[in-house]
N, C-alpha and C positions, 0 to 999 in steps of 0.2 A: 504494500500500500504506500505510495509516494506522499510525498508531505502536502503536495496542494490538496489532492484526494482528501486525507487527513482532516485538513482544513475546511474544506469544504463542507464533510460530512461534519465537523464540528458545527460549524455553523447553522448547517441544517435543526440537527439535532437540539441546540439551545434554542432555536427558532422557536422547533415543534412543544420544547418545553414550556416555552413562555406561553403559547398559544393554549398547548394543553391545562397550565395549569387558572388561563384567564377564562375557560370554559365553564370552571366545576363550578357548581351552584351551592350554595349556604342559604337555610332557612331561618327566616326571623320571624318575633313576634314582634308586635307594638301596642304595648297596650296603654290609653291615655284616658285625660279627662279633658273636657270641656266642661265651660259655665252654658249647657243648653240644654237639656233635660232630654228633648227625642229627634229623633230625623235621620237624619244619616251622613255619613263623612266620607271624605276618601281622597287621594292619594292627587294630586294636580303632576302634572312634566313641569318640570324648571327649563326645560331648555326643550329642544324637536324631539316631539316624541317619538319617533324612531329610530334615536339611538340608546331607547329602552327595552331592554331583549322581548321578545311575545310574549314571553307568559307572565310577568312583574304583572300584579297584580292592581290595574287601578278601577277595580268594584267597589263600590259603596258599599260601606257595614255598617249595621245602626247603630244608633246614640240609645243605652240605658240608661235613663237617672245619671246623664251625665257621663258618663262612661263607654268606651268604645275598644274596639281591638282589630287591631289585623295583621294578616301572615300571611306568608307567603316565601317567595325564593329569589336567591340575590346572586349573580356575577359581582360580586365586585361592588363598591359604596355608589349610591347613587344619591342627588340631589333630588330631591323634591318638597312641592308646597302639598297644604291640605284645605279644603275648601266643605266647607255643609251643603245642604240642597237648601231651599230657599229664594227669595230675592232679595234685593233692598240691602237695605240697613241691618237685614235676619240670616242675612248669609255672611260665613265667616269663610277669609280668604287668608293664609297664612305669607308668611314672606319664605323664602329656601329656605330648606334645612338638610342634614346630613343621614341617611341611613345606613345603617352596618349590621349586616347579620347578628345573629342573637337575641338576645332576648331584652328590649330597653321600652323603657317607661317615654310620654311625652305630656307636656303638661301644656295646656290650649286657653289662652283668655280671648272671648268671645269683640268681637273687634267690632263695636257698634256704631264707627264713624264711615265706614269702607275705605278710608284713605290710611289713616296710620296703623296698617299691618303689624305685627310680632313677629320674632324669629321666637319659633317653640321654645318653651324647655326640655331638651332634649342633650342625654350625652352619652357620646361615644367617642373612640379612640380619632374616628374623621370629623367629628363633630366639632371636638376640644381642639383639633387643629385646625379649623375653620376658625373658632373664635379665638384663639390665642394669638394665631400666626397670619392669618391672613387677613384679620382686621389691626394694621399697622397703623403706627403716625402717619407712615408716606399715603397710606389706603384713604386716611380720614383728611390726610389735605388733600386729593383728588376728590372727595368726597365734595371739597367744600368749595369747589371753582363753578361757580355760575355761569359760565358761557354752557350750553348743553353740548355740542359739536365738540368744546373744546373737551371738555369733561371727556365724552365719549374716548375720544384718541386716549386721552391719560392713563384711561380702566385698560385699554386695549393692552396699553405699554406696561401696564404694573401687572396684569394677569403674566403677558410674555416674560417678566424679568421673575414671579412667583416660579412659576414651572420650572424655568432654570435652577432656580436654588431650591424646588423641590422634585425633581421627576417624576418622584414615585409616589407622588398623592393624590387620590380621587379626588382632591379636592382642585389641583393642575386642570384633569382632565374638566370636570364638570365647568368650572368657573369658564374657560374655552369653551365649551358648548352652549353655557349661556348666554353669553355675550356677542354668540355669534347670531343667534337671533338677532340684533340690531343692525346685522346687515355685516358683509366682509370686510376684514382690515388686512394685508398685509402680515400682519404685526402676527396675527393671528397664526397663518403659518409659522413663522419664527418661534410662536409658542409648542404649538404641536410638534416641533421637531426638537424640545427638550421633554419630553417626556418619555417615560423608559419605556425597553421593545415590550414590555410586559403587560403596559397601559394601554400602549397604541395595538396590542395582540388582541386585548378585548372587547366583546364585541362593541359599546358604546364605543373604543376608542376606534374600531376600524368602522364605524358609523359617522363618527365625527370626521376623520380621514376621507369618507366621499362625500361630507355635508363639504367640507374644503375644497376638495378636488373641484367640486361643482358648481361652489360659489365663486372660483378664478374664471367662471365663463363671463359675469358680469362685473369685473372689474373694470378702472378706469384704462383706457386705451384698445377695449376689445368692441367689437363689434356690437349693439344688441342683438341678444338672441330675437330669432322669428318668434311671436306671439300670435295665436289663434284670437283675434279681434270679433268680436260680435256688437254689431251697430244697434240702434233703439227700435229698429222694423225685427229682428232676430236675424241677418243675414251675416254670415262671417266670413272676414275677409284678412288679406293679409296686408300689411303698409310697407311699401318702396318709402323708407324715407329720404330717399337723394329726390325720388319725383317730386314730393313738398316743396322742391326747390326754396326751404327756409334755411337758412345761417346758422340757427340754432334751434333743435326743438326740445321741450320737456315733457318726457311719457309719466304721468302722476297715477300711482295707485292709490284707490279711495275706495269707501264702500256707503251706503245710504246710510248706516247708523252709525259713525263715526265722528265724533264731533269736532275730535280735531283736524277733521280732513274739511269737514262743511266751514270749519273756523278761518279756513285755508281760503274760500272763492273770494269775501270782497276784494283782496289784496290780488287775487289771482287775473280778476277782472279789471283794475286798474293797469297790472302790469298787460295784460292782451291789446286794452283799449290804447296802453301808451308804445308799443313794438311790436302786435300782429302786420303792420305794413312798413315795417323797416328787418324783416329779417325773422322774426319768433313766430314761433308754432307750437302750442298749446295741444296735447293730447289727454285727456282725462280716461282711465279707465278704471274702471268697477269691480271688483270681484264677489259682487253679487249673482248669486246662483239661483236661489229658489225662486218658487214664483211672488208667493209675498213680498221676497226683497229687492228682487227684478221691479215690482211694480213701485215700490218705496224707490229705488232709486232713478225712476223714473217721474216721478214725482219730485223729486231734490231737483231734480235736472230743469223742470217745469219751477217749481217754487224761486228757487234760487234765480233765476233766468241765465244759465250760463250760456256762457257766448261763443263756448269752443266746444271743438270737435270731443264727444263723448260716444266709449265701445266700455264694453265689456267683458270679460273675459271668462275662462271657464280652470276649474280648481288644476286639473293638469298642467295650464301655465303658468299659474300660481305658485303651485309645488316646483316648474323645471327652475323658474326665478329665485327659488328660495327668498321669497318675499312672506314676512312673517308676520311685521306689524304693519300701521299703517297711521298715518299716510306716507308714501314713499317714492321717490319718485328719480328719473334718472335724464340726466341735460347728454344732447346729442350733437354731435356738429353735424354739418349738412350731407352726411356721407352715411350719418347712423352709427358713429364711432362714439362713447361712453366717453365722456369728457369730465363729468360730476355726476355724484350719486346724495339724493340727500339734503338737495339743499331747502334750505324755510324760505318764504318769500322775500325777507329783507336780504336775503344772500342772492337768491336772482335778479332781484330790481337793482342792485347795484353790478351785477355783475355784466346786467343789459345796460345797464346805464354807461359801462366803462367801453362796451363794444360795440354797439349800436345806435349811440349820440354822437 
């Protein structure tokens, strides 16, 4: 057997290890309380939920006299919230927390305002390193920079600089998955690629490895992907945007009940009325599906009186966009190339201001 052979099959072999041993599953219980006497509870994704293996368990299990439990089976520590059935003000929505096989307690204070959420009391071995270590000085001055955009980069960069000085903690992995909900960074890869073979062999982490792979298709300087467009008659079509013959356009995802996206039109409509005939082109599109919400956001469309071009779209391009929250939206140059991703209205109207005056 020659030394590359050797080698090789070394390498294999630690591979198959790390793989084999990010398979094996661990069961846990969680038995908690809340301040809410009956209904039912259960398990929320922190981050896309499928880089939560199938069978993780997110069933609702009822509330006794305040009291709840649930089991099930683990790969490896996952991040998640918990939420009650309910509406309003009667429904509790918790903030992340950390799970670890075995057997741990959680303690729930019912959140009556729905804006100042709780992180549980809960602890365990990734839990206690969640709160010890990963909530830093440097964490709490990013915390505390008010521009929102800028803030965003900062988390990006302190998650990537975490994972390096940890490789080997779920809490690496997850914190990357959740933040990738807010759309791609960069920075993001740089993270994932300090994380150990062991992390990235699991399935969340080779789930997070193709949410990545997938989200470098809409970065800045790549092409937009083709989207399936469907117009206000239901006919769907696909946009040449070099034929727009505009300078620059912006594709905005929205949906009818969104308020921060409906917060979006006056400003939206100033900026059309002041650069739809010097070069910009306004695309709005919907990711309303049903028929209820189809008719609601055509409704917005009518109430609102918008003035641009509005399609809609169907969950498959929703999902290939890995478009998560919303409103979101992506600036094109005249060729269809991704130029910004992101921006709020006061970052477009200056941006048209500097190019198109």
């Amino acid at each position: 057997m020659n030394a590359l052979f050797k080698k090789l099959l070394f390498v294999f072999l630690s591979c198959w290890a790390n793989f084999a041993i990010s398979q094996k599953t661990h069961s846990y219980s969680l038995s908690g309380t809340i301040d809410i006497d009956s209904g039912t509870i259960q398990f929320l994704a922190a981050a896309n939920a499928n880089d939560y293996p199938d069978h993780f368990n997110f069933s609702p299990v009822p509330i006794i006299k305040d009291k709840f439990l649930i089991k099930g089976n683990l790969q490896g520590s996952v991040k998640l919230m918990l939420s009650t059935n309910g509406t309003g003000i009667d429904r509790y929505v918790s903030k992340g927390f950390y799970l670890d096989s075995g057997v741990q307690t959680i303690i729930c204070k019912k959140d009556t305002t729905g804006f100042n959420r709780e992180i549980p009391d809960i602890h365990n071995e990734t839990m206690d390193r969640y709160i010890n270590s990963y909530f830093s000085s440097e964490w709490h001055a990013v915390d505390t920079v008010s521009d929102y955009h800028q803030q965003g980069k900062l988390i990006m960069t302190y998650i990537k600089d975490y994972a390096k000085k940890y490789p080997d903690s779920y809490v690496s992995l997850w914190e990357l998955a959740e933040n990738l909900e807010m759309g791609y960074y960069p920075v993001l890869d740089s993270g994932f690629s300090y994380l150990s073979p062991g992390l990235k062999a699991s399935y969340s982490g080779r789930q997070l490895e193709n949410d990545l792979r997938h989200l470098r298709l809409t970065t800045v300087g790549k092409p937009f992907p083709t989207v399936t467009y469907i117009d206000i008659s239901g006919k769907r079509k696909q946009i040449s945007y070099p034929a727009l013959k505009a300078k620059y356009i912006l594709v905005d995802f929205w949906f009818s009940h969104c308020p921060p996206c409906i917060g979006q039109f006056p400003d939206f409509k100033k900026i059309v009325n002041n650069y739809q005939n010097k070069g910009f082109t306004l695309i709005g599109v919907s990711s309303d599906t049903s028929f209820v919400n189809i008719a609601a956001w055509k409704n917005v469309i009518r109430e609102q009186s918008l003035n641009w071009s509005q399609y809609r779209t169907d969950d498959a391009s929703m999902k290939y966009l890995r478009i998560n929250f919303a409103p979101f939206n992506f600036l094109l140059d005249s060729k269809g190339i991704i130029i910004a991703k992101n921006l709020d209205t006061h970052q477009l109207a200056d941006f048209l201001q500097e190019k198109l005056n």
